[in-house]
N, C-alpha and C positions, 0 to 999 in steps of 0.2 A: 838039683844041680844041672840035669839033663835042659830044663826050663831054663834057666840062668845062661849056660853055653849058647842057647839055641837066642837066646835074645841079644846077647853081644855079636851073633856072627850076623843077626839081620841090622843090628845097629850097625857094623861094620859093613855090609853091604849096601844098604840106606846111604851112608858118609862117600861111600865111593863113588857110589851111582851121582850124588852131586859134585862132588870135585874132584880135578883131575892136575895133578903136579902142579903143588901149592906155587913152586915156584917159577918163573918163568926163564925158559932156556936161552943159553948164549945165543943161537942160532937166528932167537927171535928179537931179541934186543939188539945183535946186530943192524935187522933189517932196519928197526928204528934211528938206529946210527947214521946206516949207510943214507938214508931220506934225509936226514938235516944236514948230511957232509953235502950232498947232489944241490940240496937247496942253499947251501952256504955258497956253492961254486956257482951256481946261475945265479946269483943276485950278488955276487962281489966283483964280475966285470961286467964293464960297459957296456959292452955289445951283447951280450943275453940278459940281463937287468930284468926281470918281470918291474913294469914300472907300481908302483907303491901305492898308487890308486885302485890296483886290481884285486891286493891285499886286503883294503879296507874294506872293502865294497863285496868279494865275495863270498859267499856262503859254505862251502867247502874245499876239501882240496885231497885230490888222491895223489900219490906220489909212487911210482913204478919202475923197476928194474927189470927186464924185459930180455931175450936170447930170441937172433933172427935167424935166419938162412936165406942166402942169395945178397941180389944189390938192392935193385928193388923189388922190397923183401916181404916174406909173411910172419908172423910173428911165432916162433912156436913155445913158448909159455913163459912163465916170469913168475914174479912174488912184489907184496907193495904194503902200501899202509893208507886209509883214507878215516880223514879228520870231518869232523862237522863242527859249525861256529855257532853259538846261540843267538839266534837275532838279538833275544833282548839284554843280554849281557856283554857280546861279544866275546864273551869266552869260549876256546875251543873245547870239544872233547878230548876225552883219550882215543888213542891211535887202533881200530880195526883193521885188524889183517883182510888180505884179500889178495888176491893171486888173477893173473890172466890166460886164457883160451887160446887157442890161435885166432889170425888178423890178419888184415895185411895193411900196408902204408901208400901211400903216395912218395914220390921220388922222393928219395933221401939219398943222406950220405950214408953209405955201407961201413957195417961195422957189426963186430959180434955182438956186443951185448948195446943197450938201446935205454938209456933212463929218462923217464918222461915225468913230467907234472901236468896234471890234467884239474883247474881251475874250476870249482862248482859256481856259477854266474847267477842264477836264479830258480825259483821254484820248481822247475821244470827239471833241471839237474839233481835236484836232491831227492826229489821223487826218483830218480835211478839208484841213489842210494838206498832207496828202503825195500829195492827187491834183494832175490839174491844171488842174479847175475842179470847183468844190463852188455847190452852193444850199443858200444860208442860209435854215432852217427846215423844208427838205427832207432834207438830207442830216446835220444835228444842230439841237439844240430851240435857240430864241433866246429872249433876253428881254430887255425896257429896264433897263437896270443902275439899282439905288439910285446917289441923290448925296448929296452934303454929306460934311461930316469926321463926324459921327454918327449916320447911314445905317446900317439892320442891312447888315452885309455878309453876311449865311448866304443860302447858295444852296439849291436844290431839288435832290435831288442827280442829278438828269438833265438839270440846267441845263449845255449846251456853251458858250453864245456869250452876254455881255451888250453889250448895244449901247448908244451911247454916240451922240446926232447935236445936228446944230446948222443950221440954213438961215437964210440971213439975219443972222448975228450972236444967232439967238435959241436957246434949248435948248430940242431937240425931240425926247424920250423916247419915240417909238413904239418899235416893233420893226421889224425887214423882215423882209414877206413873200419869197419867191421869187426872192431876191436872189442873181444868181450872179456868183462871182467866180473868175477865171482869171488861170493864171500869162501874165504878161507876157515871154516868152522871150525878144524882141528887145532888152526894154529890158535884159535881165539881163545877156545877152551883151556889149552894148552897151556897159556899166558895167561891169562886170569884166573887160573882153576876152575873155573864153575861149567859144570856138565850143562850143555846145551847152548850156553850163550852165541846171542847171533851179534854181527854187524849191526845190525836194527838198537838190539840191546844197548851196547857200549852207546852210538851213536848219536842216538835218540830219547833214549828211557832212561839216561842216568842211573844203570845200573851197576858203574864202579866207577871208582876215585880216577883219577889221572896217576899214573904207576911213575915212582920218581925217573925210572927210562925213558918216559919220554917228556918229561919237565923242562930238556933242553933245546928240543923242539920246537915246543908250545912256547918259549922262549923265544928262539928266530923268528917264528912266526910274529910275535907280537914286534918286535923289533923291526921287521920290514913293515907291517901294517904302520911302526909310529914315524917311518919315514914318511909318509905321506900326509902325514899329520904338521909334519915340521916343515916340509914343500907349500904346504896350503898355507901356513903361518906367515912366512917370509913372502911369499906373493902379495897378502895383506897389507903387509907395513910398508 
C-alpha cells in the first residue's frame, strides 16, 4: 500500500512538474485581444495604414502595450505578444508572450500608455527573436514604418524592425531607442500549460496548436496581407 501511495504522489509530482494551469487565464487572452483591437485601429484609417505590402513581405511581427514617464520619455515596462510567419507556408504561429525593460524613445507625442508594432523585415530580425531578450536598435537596425495604402513600401536593405506606435489615441512614428524586450516565460507556460516552454518553442519548433484565442488575429493578419494581394491584382489589369 505504502508502495502504491508513494507512486501516485510521484506520478502526481512528475504531471505537475510539466504542466502548469491547463487553462489559459483572462488576463492573457485579453493581451491577445487587446493586439488585434490596436491592429484593427492602425490599418482602418488612412493616415496610419501600415501599407499591405509590409504584410506580405514580413517575417514576423511583435505587437506591444508599453507605460512611459515624462514627454520625451523612457519607457518603464509593458506586456505584448510576438508572432512568426513560415516562409514556406506563410502561415503564422501562435502568439508568444513577451514583456518590455525600460527604453527610451525619440521625440514623441506624450502620453501614458504607448502601443507599438514592431515589423520583423528580414533574417536579421528574427534572429532577435530567438534570444531571450533583444534591444531594439542595439541588437538590429529599426526605423518608423511608411503609412498609408500608397506609402513606398522599399526598405534599406539592413532595415530589421519598422516600428509602428500610437500614445494617446494619436500616431506616433518615432523609432525606439534602447528598447528591450524579453520573453515572458511565466506568462507562456501559464497559457499553454507546459512547464518550461520558451518563445523559441511556440515560435519556431511547432511545439503547439494555434489556441482558438488567437484565431482572430491570425485572422487580421492574413486579411491585411490579402490587401496587398488585391492592390497588385488591379495594378495588373
Amino acid at each position: 500500500m505504502k508502495r502504491k501511495i508513494l507512486a501516485m504522489c510521484l506520478a502526481a509530482f512528475l504531471f505537475s512538474s510539466m504542466t502548469v494551469f491547463a487553462a489559459p487565464t483572462k488576463s492573457l487572452v485579453k493581451r491577445i485581444n487587446e493586439a488585434k483591437e490596436f491592429l484593427d485601429d492602425i490599418m482602418e484609417a488612412p493616415d496610419t495604414e501600415i501599407p499591405a505590402a509590409l504584410f506580405e513581405n514580413c517575417k514576423g511581427i511583435v505587437i506591444m502595450k508599453q507605460y512611459k514617464a515624462g514627454f520625451i520619455f523612457g519607457i518603464k515596462g509593458g506586456y505584448g505578444i510576438a508572432m512568426a510567419k513560415d516562409e514556406k507556408t506563410g502561415e503564422w504561429s501562435p502568439p508568444a508572450f513577451v514583456k518590455s525593460g525600460e527604453g527610451s524613445y525619440g521625440v514623441q507625442i506624450g502620453g501614458q500608455a504607448v502601443d507599438s508594432i514592431l515589423l520583423i523585415m528580414n533574417k536579421e530580425g528574427m534572429e532577435m527573436l530567438m534570444k531571450t531578450k533583444f534591444k531594439i536598435g542595439v541588437d538590429g537596425s529599426v526605423a518608423a514604418g511608411p503609412v498609408g495604402r500608397d506609402a513606398s513600401a522599399k526598405l534599406g536593405p539592413g532595415t530589421a524592425i519598422l516600428v509602428y506606435s500610437r500614445a494617446r489615441g494619436l500616431y506616433a512614428g518615432a523609432t525606439i531607442e534602447g528598447g528591450l524586450i524579453i520573453n515572458d516565460d511565466k506568462a507562456n507556460e501559464q497559457f499553454y500549460g507546459i512547464k518550461g516552454i520558451t518563445v523559441q518553442d511556440i515560435l519556431f519548433a511547432n511545439t503547439v496548436e494555434v489556441p482558438d484565442a488567437a484565431r482572430p488575429l491570425i485572422e487580421a493578419l492574413k486579411k491585411y496581407e490579402t490587401r496587398y494581394k488585391e492592390i497588385k491584382d488591379s495594378k495588373m489589369q
